[in-house]
N, C-alpha and C positions, 0 to 999 in steps of 0.2 A: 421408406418414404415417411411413413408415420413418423419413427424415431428421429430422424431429420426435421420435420414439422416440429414437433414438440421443443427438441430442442432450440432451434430457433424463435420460436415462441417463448419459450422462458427465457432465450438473452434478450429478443425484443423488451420483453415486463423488467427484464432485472435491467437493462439500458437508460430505460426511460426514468426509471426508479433511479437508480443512481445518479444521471442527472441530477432530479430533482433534488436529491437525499443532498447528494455534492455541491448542487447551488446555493442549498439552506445550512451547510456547514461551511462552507469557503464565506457568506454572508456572516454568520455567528463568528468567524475566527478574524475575519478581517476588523470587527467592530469590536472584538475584545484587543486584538492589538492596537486598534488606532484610540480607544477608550481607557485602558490601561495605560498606554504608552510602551516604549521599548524596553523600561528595567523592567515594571512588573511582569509583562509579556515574557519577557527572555527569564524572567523567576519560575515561571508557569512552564513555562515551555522544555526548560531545564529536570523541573520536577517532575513531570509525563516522561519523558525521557528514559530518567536513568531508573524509574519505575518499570517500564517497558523495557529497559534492560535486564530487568531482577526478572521478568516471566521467562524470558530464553533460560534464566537459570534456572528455576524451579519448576519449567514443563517440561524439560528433555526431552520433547518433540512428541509428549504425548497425546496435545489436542489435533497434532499433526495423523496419527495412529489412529487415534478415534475417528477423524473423519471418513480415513481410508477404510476403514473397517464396515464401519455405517453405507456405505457406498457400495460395497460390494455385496449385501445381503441384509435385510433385515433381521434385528437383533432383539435378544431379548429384553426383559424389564430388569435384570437381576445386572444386565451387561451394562446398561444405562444406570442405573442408580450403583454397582460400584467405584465408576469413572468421577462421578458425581462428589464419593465418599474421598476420590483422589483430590477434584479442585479443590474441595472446603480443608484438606488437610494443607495443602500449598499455601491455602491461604492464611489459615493461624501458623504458621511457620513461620513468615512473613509478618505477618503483624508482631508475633514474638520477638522475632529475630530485631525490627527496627525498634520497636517500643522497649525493650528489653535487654538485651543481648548486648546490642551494639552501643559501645561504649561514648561517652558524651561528646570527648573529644575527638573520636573518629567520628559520629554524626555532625559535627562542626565544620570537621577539614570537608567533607563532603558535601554539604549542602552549608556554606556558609552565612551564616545571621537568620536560617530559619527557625523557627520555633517546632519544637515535637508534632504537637497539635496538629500544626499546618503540612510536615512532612506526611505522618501518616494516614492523614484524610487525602493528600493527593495519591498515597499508598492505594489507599480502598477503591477511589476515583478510577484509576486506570487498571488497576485489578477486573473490576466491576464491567468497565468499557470495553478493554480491550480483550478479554479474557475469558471470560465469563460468558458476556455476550455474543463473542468470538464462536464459541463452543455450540453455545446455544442455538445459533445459529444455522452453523454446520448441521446442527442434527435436522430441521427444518428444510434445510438444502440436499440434505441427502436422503431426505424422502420426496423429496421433489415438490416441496412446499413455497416454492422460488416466489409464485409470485404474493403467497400470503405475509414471507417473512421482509420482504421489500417494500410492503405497505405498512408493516411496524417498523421499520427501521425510519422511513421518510417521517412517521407519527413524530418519533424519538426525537428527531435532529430539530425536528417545526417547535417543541415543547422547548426545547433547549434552547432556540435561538427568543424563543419568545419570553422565557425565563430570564434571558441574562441581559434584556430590554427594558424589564420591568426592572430589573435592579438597577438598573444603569441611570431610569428613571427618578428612583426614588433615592439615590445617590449612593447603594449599598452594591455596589460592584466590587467585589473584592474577593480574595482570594479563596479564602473559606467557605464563604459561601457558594461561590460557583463551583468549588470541590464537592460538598454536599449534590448540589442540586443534581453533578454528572453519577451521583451514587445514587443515590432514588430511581434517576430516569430509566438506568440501566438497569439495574435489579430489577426494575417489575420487567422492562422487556426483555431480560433474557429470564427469566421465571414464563412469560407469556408464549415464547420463540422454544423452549425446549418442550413444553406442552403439545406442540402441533406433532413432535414425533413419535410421541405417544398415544398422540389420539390415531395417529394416521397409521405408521408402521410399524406396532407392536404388536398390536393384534392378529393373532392367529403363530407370532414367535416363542411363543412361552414354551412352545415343548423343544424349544432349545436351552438343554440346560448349560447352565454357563455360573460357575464355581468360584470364587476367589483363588485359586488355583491356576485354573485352566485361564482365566482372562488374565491374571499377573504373567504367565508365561506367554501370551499373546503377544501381551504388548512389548515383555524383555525383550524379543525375539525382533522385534522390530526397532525399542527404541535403544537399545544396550549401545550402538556405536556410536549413536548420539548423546553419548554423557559427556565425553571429552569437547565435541563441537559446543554442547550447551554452556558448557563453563569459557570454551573462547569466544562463543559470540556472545556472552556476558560482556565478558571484558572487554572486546571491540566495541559494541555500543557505547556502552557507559565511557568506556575512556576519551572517545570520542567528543565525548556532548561537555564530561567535564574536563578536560582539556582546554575546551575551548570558553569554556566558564571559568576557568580559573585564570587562564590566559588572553584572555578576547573580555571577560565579562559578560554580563547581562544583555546588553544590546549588542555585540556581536551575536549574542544566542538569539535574541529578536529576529536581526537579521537572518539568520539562519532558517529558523522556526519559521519565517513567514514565508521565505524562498522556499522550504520544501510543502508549504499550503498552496499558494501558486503553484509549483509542477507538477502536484497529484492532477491538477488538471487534464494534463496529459493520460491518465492513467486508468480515466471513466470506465473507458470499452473493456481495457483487461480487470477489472476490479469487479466487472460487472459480468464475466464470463468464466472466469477463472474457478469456482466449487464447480460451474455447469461443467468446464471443462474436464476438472478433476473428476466427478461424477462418473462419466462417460467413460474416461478414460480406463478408470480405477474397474468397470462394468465389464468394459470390452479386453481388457486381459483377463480376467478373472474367468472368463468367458475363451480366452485365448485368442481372441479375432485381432490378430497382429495388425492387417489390413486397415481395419478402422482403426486403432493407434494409429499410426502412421500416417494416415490420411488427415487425423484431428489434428497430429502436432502442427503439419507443415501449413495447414491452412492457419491456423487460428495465429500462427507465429507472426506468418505474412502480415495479415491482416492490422491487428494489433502494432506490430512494430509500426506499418502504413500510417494508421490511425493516429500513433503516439505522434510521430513526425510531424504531422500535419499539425497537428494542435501546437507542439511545444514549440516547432519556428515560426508558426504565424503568430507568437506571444513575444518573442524573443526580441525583436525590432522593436518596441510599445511598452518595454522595460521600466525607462526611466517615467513614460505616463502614464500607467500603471501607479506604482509610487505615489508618485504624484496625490494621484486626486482619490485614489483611496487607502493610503496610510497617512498623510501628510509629509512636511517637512523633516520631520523628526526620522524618519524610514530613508532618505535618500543614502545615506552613505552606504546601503547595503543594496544599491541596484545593480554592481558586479556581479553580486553575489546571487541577486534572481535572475540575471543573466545565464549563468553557467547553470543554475541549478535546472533552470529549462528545458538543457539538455539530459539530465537526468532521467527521467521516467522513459525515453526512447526507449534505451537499453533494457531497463529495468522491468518492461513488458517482458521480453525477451527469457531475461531472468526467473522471471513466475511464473511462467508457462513450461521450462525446463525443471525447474525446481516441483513443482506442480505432478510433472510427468514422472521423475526419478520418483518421488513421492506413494503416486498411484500403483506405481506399477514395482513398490516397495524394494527399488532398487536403491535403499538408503548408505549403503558404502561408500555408494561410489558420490552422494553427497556428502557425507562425513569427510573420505580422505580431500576430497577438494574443495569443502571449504574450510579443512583445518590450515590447509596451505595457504588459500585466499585471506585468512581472517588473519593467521600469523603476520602479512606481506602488509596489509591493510591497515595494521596496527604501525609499523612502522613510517609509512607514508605518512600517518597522522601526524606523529611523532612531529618527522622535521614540518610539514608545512606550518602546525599551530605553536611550535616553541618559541621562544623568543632568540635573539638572533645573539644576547649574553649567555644562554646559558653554558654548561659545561660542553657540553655537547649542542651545539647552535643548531636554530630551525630557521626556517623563512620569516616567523611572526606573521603570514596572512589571515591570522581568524577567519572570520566565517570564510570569506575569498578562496585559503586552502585550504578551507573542508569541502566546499563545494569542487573545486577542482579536481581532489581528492575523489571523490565522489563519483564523478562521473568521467573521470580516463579509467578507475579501477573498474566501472562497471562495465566500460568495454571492451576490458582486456576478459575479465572473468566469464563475462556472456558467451566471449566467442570459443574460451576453452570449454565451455561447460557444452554448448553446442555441437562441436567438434567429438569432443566424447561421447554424445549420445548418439550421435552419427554413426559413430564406434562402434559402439554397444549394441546398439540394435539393426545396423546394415544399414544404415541410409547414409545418402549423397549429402554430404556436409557442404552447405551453401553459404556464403558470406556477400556475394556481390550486391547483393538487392540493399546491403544496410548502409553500403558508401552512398552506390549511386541516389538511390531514394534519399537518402538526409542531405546530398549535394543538392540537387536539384531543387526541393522543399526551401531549403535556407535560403536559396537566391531568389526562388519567387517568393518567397515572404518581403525581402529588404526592394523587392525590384519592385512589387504591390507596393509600398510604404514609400516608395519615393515619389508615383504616379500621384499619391494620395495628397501628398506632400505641395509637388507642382499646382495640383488643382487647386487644390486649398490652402494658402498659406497659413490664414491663421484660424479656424474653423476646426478644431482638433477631433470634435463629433464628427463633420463628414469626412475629415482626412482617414479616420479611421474605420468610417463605411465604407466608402469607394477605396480603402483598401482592401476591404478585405470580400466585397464585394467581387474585384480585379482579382484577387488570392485563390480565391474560391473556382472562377470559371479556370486558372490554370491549373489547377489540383484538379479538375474535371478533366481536361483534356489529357495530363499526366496521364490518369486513368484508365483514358481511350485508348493512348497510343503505346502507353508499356504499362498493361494490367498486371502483370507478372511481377513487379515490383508490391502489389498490393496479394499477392497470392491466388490474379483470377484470371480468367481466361478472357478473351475477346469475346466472344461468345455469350459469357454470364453478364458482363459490363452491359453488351446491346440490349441483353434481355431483361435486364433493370429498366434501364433507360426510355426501353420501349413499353412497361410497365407504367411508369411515371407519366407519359406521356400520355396512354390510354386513361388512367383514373385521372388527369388534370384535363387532359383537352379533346378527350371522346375520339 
């Protein structure tokens, strides 16, 4: 009961936090697209990118390793500071590698009319964010430091948005400098975020000795089958993004970039569960308590997948108003594009809670062999939707349109194998019906709310989209009521919510 309490308590803090954290970043990013416009936007967005495709290359799933490890036991100072001595090597390798190494005219074909300068500060930029901080993080999280390191991340995002306000003010919104500004922010907090797991759960570890030896053979042992995957979901990213930059352009990228900021929406509840879950997970085998696995996947899966739903088709109908009134005009041609992307993070909950799990419970094969086939498949799909329709071999030409589409039929073809398998693997009843019927139902009472909204108010588009979603809301409730089991709950637990809610509102 304790362990249940707790943990609930920490996704309640990491919930609410992410929210927050997610409403002052979806704020920041909207106003640097609509501030920027769609080329610099889609320039920016481009350059984050195929940087974040260079970490899948040079971590080889080893911030993956480190968490899993961290989580199963507390570790020493010598384990922590040689992990450490790994990032910063990744990292001048990288700076080498782009500053150096790589030769002018292959920096050119790849990032075309950028200047060095500007490439390798968005290098340190996402390095620093996504990576570093990444890391940092984790170690925080897997001392159970959930809710100190969710009130430095919220700090992070409030600085950042308030930072690139004052530029924007003073008319110096630009590229460089808001690459700067995401390098400062980051480095001190993940310097601040890897500190709490030192103060917390180090102490009393030290008479664990741990060698440059024995932790390199640690992590071989774990990450060895993921060198081949890290070099193909290199290439899958990155080919992806500049694919569609070469062929789509800058504001197809825009377009793109801004559709997948819109559908993390959907993706609050898992983003904000997902280390708690790994946590636990990583805990209760290492422990061998099969039972609890098995009991986390299937709830947290329901839930989440529930949750994603709800969010991402109550959006999906509000598409083109959306657009609209906070990116402007300029943003419309890519509201297909936030359309389909909506559907996106459904799945992709789905995906990070299995991916999540194989992880914990260091079942990495059977990740490697299936996503060297998915990423192989993935790549090709790319291929025809973003080529243009001369080439030697002809594509569809849909930019952002067939990435997106791209995007999310692959994710639910691969969800449901990689489901299926774990089913496999560990003896559970492989379920699929809950993800039709649930996204059926969801999607029509979104558009069947928006039409009621519609009637009442013709032209009134603030309460069209109250009294819809007002209307939305009570039939996602009753959904609920009457088939909890699509959300992973019993009748039973629903009443006793409910009856909860009622007691602390109306005595």
């Amino acid at each position: 009961m304790n362990d249940s309490f707790t943990i609930n308590k920490r996704f309640t803090v990491s919930l609410i936090s992410n929210l927050i954290k997610s409403a002052v970043s979806f704020t920041t990013g909207i106003l640097l697209a609509r501030w920027l416009g769609p080329d610099d936007y889609g320039r920016m967005a481009f350059l984050i990118a195929s940087f974040l495709a260079f970490k899948q290359l040079f971590d080889m799933a080893t911030s993956s390793a480190f968490f899993t490890f961290l989580s199963q036991r507390s570790r020493s100072k010598q384990f922590i500071r040689y992990f450490w001595y790994w990032v910063g090597a990744q990292f001048t390798v990288s700076i080498l590698f782009v500053a150096l190494i790589l030769p002018e005219d292959i920096l050119q074909k790849v990032w075309v009319g950028e200047q060095k300068t500007l490439i390798i500060l968005a290098l340190i930029a996402t390095f620093m964010q996504h990576h570093v901080w990444s890391i940092a993080s984790q170690m925080a999280e897997a001392s159970r430091q959930t809710i100190w390191v969710q009130k430095l991340n919220v700090l992070v995002v409030l600085l950042h948005l308030c930072v690139v306000v004052s530029l924007w003010l003073i008319g110096e919104l630009i590229l460089p400098l808001i690459f700067v500004a995401l390098i400062v922010e980051w480095s001190i907090a993940g310097w601040i975020a890897s500190r709490m797991y030192q103060k917390e759960s180090v102490l009393g570890s030290d008479s664990i000795v741990d060698t440059p030896k024995s932790v390199f053979k640690e992590f071989w042992r774990y990450c060895m089958p993921f060198v081949p995957y890290s070099l193909l979901s290199f290439m899958h990213i990155f080919a992806d993004r500049w694919m569609l930059q070469h062929w789509g352009g800058a504001n197809e990228q825009a377009y793109y970039a801004v559709a997948q900021q819109f559908s993390a929406v959907a993706l609050l509840a898992t983003s904000s569960i997902l280390r708690i879950f790994w946590k636990e997970v990583a805990e209760a085998q290492h422990q061998k308590d099969t039972a609890k696995v098995e009991r986390l996947y299937f709830k947290v899966s329901r839930i989440l997948f529930f949750i994603g739903t709800i969010i991402a088709a109550g959006l999906i109908p509000w598409s083109k108003e959306i657009v609209t009134v906070l990116l402007g005009d300029a943003y419309l041609a890519g509201v297909v594009t936030l359309m389909i992307m909506f559907l996106y993070p459904i799945h992709q909950s789905l995906g990070q809670i299995g991916n999540s799990l194989l992880y914990a419970t260091e079942r990495v094969k059977i990740q490697v062999v299936m996503g060297l086939i998915f990423l192989s498949s993935k790549m090709i799909v790319s291929y025809f939707m973003l080529a243009p329709k001369d080439m030697f071999i002809p594509g569809l030409g849909l930019a952002s349109e067939g990435l997106a589409i791209k995007m999310v039929v692959s994710q639910w073809i691969i969800v449901n194998i990689q489901a299926y398998v774990i089913a496999r693997v560990f003896g559970w009843k492989y379920d699929w019906l809950y993800q039709l019927v649930g996204l059926l139902i969801v999607i029509i009472m979104a558009y069947a709310a928006q039409m009621v909204g519609f009637y009442i108010f013709e032209d009134f588009i603030i309460m069209q989209f109250i009294i819809s979603g007002l209307i939305y809301l009570l039939m996602i409730i009753s959904v609920l009521y009457y088939f909890p089991w699509l959300a992973g709950l019993k009748r039973k637990e629903v009443t006793k919510y409910v009856e909860k809610i009622r007691r602390k509102y109306y005595g």
